[in-house]
N, C-alpha and C positions, 0 to 999 in steps of 0.2 A: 081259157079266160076265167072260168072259175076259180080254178084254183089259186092264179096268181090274185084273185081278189081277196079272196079266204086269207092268204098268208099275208095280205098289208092289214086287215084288219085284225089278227091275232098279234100283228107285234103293235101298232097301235095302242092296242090293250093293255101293255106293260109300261107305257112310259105315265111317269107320275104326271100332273098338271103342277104349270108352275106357283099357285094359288097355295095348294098344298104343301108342297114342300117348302115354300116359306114359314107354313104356320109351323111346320113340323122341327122346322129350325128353330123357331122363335122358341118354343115348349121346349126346346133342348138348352138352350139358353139358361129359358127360366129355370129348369130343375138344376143345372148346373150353379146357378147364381146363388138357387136356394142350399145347393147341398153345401158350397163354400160357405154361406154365411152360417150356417149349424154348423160347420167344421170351428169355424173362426168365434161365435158364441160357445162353444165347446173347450175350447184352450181357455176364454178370458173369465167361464167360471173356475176352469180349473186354477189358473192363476189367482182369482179372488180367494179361492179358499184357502190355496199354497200363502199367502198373504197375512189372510184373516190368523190360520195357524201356527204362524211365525209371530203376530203380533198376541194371539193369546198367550203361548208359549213362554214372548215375551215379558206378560204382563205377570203370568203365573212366576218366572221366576225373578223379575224385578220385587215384587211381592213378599218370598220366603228370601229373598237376600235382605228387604227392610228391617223383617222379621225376625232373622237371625243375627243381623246387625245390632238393632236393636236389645236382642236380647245379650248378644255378645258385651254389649257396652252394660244393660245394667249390671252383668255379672263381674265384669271388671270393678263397677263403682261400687260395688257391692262385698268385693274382697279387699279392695281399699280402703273401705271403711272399716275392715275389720284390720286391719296393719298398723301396726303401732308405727307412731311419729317421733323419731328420736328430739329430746329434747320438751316436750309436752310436759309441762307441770298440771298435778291436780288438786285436787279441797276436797272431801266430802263434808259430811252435814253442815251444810252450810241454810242457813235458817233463811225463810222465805215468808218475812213479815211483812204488810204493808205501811209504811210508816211515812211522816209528813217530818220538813228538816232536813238536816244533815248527818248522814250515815258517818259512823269513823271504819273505814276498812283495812282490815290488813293487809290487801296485795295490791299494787299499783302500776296499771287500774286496775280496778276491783273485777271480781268474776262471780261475784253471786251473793249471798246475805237480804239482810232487809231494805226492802226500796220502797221508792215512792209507787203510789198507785198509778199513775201514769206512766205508760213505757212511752219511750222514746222511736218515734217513729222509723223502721230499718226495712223499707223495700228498696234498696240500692242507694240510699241514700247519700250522699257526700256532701262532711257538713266540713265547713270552711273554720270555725270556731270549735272551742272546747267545749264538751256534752258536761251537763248537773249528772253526777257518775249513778244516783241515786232514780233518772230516768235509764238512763243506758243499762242498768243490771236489772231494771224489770223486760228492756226487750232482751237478752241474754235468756232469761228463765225463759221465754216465748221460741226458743230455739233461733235464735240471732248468733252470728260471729261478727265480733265490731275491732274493726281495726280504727290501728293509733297508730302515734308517730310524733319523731318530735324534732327537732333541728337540725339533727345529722342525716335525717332523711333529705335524699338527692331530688330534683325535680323529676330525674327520670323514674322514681319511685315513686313518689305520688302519680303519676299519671299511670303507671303501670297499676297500681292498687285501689287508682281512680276509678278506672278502666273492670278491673276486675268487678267493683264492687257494684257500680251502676249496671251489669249484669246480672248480677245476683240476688234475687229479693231471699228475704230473711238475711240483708248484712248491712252495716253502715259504718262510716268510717269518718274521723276527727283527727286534728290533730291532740297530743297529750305533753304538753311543755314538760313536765316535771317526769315522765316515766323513764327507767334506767336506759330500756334498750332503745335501738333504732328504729325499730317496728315492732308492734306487739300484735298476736292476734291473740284473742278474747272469747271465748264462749263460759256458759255456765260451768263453773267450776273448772276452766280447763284455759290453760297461756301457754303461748310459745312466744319466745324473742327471736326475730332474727335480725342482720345487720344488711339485706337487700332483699327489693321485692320480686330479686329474682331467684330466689333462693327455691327450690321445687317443693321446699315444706310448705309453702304459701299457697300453691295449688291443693295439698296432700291437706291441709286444715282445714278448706276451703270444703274440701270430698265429705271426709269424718263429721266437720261436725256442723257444716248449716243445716238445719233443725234434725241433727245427729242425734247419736242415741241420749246423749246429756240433758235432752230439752225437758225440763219440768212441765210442759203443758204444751205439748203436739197439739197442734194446730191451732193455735191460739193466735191473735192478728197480730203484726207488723205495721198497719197500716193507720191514718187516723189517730196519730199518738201523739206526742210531746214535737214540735219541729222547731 
């Protein structure tokens, strides 16, 4: 009799209560839950960085591509200004007095000599009537290119050279009834004629010499003048 009592009470002894083994589940749960969610917070920093390193990477070479861009184009405008322009007439010493009146000039229109003190206002300007030549050759020595033009210009040339010039501060543009060609451009001491505004020396005048090496007074205003 003993003994069969001894042996129900040693296996008794091994069986868990069922109290326990819930909580021991529950605890299994929770470290399971917890170690997914550190698994799961572990990928989405790694993805933020993989991210972040893609967008800096990004930014760094969006950056020297501006950069090289940038530099790429000044050095283009920069060899093109040094390229001669077939066709470009010049003047040197051409006298730079200020005078009240009427100038008599030798080239038409004029490109440089003594003008009135007042320049003629050239930040994109487009003026619908004929310039006093004697304001227009003071913004010229200011590093201005002034385009003209006279009957045999097409509409689709003025709008093209309309167009060009109200982009352009240091240039302004009139018509000139009396000048030989169909389109003149204009800087201190320096004319081209051409006979369309679509001619690519129009762009190439445009590089050289708005306030190009010709300008008597780098940096001097455009703005505020004769309108």
């Amino acid at each position: 009799m003993g003994s069969a009592s001894q042996q129900t009470n040693s296996s008794g002894s091994n069986k868990v209560r069922p109290g326990k083994q819930a909580a021991a589940d529950r605890r299994e749960r929770i470290a399971k839950l917890r170690a997914e969610e550190q698994r799961r917070e572990k990928r989405m920093k790694i993805i933020a960085f993989s991210v972040a390193g893609v967008l800096v990477a990004g930014t760094i070479a969006g950056g020297a591509y501006i950069i090289i861009d940038a530099q790429n184009k000044q050095h283009a405008k920069a060899e093109a200004a040094k390229a001669p322009i077939p066709g470009v007439k010049t003047w040197n010493n051409l006298s730079r007095n200020h005078v009240q009146g009427t100038v008599n000039y030798p080239m038409t229109p004029p490109v440089g000599g003594d003008h009135n003190p007042v320049w003629q206002t050239c930040m994109g300007n487009v003026y619908t009537q004929p310039l006093q030549n004697e304001h227009a050759v003071h913004s010229l020595e200011h590093g201005a290119v002034w385009v003209t033009y006279n009957n045999k210009a097409t509409a689709a040339d003025i709008k093209i050279l309309s167009d060009k010039v109200k982009a352009t501060q240091y240039s302004m543009m009139s018509p000139y009834p009396t000048e030989s060609g169909t389109i003149t451009l204009s800087a201190w001491g320096t004319q081209l004629v051409v006979d369309s505004a679509t001619d690519p020396r129009v762009n190439e005048f445009f590089t050289k010499y708005v306030q190009g090496p010709q300008t008597q007074e780098p940096g001097a205003s455009c703005s505020d003048g004769q309108m």
